[in-house]
C-alpha positions as CSV (number, residue, x, y, z in Angstrom):
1,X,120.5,-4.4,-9.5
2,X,121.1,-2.9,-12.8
3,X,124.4,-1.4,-11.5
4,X,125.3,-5.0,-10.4
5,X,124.4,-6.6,-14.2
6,X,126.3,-3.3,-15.8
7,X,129.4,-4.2,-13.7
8,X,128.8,-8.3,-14.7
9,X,128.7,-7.2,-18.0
10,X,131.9,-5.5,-17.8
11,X,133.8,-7.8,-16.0
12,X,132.8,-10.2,-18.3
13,X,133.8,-8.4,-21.4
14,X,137.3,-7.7,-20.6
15,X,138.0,-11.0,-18.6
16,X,137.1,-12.9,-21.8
17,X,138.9,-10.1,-23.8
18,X,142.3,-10.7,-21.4
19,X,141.9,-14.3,-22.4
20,X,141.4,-13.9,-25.8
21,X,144.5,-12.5,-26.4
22,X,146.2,-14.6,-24.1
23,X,145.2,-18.2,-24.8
24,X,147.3,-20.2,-27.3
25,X,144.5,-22.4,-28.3
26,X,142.4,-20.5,-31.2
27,X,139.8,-22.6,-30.8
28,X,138.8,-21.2,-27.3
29,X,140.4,-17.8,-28.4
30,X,137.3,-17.6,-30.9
31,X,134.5,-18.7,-28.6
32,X,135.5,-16.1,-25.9
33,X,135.6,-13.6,-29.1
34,X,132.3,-14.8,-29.5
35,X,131.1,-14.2,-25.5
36,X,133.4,-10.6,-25.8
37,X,131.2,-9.4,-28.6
38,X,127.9,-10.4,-26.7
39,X,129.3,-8.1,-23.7
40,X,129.7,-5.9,-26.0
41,X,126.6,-5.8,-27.1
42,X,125.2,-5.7,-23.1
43,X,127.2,-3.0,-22.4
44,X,126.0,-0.5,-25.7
45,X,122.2,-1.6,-24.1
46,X,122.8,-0.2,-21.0
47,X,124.2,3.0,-22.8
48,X,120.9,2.9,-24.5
49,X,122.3,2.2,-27.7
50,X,119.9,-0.5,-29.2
51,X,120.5,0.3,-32.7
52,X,124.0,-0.4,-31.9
53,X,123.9,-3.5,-29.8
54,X,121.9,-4.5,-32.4
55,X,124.1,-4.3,-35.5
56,X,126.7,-5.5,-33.3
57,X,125.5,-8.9,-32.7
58,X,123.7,-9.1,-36.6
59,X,126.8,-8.3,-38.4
60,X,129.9,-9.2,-35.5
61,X,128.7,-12.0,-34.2
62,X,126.4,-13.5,-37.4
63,X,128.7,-12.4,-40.3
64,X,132.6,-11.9,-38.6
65,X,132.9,-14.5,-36.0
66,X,131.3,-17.0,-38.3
67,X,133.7,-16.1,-40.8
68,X,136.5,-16.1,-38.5
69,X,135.2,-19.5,-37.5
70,X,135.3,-20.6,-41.0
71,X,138.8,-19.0,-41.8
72,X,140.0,-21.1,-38.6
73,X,138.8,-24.6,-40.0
74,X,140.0,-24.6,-43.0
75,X,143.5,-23.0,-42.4
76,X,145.8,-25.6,-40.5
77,X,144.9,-29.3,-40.0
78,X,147.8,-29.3,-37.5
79,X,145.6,-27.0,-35.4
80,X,142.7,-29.1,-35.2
81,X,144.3,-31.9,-34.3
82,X,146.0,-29.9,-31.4
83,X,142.3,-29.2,-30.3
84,X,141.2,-32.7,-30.5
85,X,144.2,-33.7,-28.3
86,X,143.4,-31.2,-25.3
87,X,141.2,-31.4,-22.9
88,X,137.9,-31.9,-23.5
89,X,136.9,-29.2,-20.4
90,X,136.5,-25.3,-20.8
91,X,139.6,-23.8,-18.5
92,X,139.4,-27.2,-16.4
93,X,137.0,-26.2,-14.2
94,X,135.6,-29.5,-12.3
95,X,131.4,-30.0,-12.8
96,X,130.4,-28.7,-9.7
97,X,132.1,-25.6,-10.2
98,X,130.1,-25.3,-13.9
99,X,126.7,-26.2,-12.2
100,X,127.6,-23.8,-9.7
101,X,128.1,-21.2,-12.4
102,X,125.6,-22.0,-14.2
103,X,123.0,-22.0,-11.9
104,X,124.1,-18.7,-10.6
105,X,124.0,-17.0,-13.8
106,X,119.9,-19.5,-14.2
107,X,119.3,-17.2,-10.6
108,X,120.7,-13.7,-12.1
109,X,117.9,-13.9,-15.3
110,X,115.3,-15.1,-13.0
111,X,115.8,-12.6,-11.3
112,X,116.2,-9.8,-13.7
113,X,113.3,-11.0,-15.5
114,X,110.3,-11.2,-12.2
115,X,112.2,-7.9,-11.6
116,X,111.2,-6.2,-14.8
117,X,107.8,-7.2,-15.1
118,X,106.9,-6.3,-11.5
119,X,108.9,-3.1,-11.7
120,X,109.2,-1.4,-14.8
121,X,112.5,0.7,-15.4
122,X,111.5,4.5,-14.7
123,X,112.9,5.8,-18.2
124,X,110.4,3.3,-19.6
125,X,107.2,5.0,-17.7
126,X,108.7,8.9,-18.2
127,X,109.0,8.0,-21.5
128,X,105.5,6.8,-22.3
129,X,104.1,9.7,-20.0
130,X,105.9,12.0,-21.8
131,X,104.8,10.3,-24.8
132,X,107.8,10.2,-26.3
133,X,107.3,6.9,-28.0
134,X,108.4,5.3,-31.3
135,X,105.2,4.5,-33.1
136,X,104.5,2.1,-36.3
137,X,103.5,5.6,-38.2
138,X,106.7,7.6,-37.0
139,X,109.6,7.5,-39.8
140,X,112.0,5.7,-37.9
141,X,115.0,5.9,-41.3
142,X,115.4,9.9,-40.5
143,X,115.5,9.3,-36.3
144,X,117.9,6.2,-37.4
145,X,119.8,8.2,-39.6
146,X,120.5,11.4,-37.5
147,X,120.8,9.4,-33.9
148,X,123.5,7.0,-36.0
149,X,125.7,10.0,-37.2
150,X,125.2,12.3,-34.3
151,X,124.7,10.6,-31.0
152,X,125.6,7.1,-31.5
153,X,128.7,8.3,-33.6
154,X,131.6,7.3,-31.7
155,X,130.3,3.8,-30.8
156,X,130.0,2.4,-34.3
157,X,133.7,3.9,-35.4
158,X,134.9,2.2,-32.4
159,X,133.0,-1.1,-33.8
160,X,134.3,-0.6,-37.4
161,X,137.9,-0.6,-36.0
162,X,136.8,-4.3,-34.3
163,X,135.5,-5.1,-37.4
164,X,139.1,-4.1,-39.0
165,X,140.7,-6.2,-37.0
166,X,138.5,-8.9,-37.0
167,X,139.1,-9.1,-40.9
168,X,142.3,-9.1,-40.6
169,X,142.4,-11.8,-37.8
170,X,140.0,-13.5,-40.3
171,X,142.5,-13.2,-43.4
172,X,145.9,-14.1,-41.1
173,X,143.8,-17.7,-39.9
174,X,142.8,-18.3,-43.2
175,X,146.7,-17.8,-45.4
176,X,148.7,-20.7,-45.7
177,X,152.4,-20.9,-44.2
178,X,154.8,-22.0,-46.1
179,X,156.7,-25.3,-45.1
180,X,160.5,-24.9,-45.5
């Protein structure tokens, strides 16, 4: 099962990546930034990088999207009123095909979530067994501070050059064009 979530996860994240950078509408560019940087954030869990997943959502998702959300509002009135004018349906899909979805992905959590509390995850037990367990008298800053600059390096560069762009996605939405 956890194979089948990591590989929904994926799928996910670069199917809503494909169409972020191939829709014309910025609208729905943004909100499938928004679900891509969620995946993300799935896909850093299962590489047991909380920390990570963590920061990506808090300062991604709650500071840059929401900036880039901003940026895209106030920019171009011309835009807005091409959003108004389309379809009010995400990719057209009729509304048995969203039920269906949606009530597929209801199933998947329901799942995942009897799933965990009758079966623990092993690295969860080996862990407490071995007793290798954060506690509220452990001081979690120096574990943060050498697992974020040794093992969970690579990740948060890779982040930082989302971020990068992200701004600068931010600051090209937000610049006025000039009318000749």
């Amino acid at each position: 099962m956890e194979l089948a979530i990591f590989y929904a996860f994926a799928a996910l994240t670069i199917g809503s990546a494909l169409l972020v950078v191939s829709l014309k509408n910025t609208a729905r560019a943004l909100f499938l930034f928004f679900v891509v940087l969620f995946g993300m954030a799935g896909l850093f869990i299962f590489a047991l990088a909380d920390f990570v997943a963590i920061t990506q959502i808090m300062v991604y998702v709650g500071g840059v999207l929401i900036l880039m959300i901003f940026a895209f509002m106030l920019s171009n009135k011309e835009l807005l009123a091409d959003l108004q004018n389309t379809s009010s349906k995400f990719l057209s899909l009729p509304n048995w095909q969203t039920l269906l979805l949606s009530l597929g992905f209801l199933a998947v959590m329901i799942y995942g979530i009897i799933e965990w509390q009758e079966n623990t995850p092993k690295w969860i037990t080996e862990n407490i067994r071995s007793g290798n367990v954060i506690k509220s008298t452990d001081n979690n800053i120096n574990q943060l501070g050498l697992r974020f600059m040794t093992q969970y390096l690579l990740p948060f560069e890779v982040i930082s050059i989302f971020l990068l762009a992200a701004l600068i996605g931010a600051a090209h939405l937000s610049r006025k064009e000039d009318t000749k």
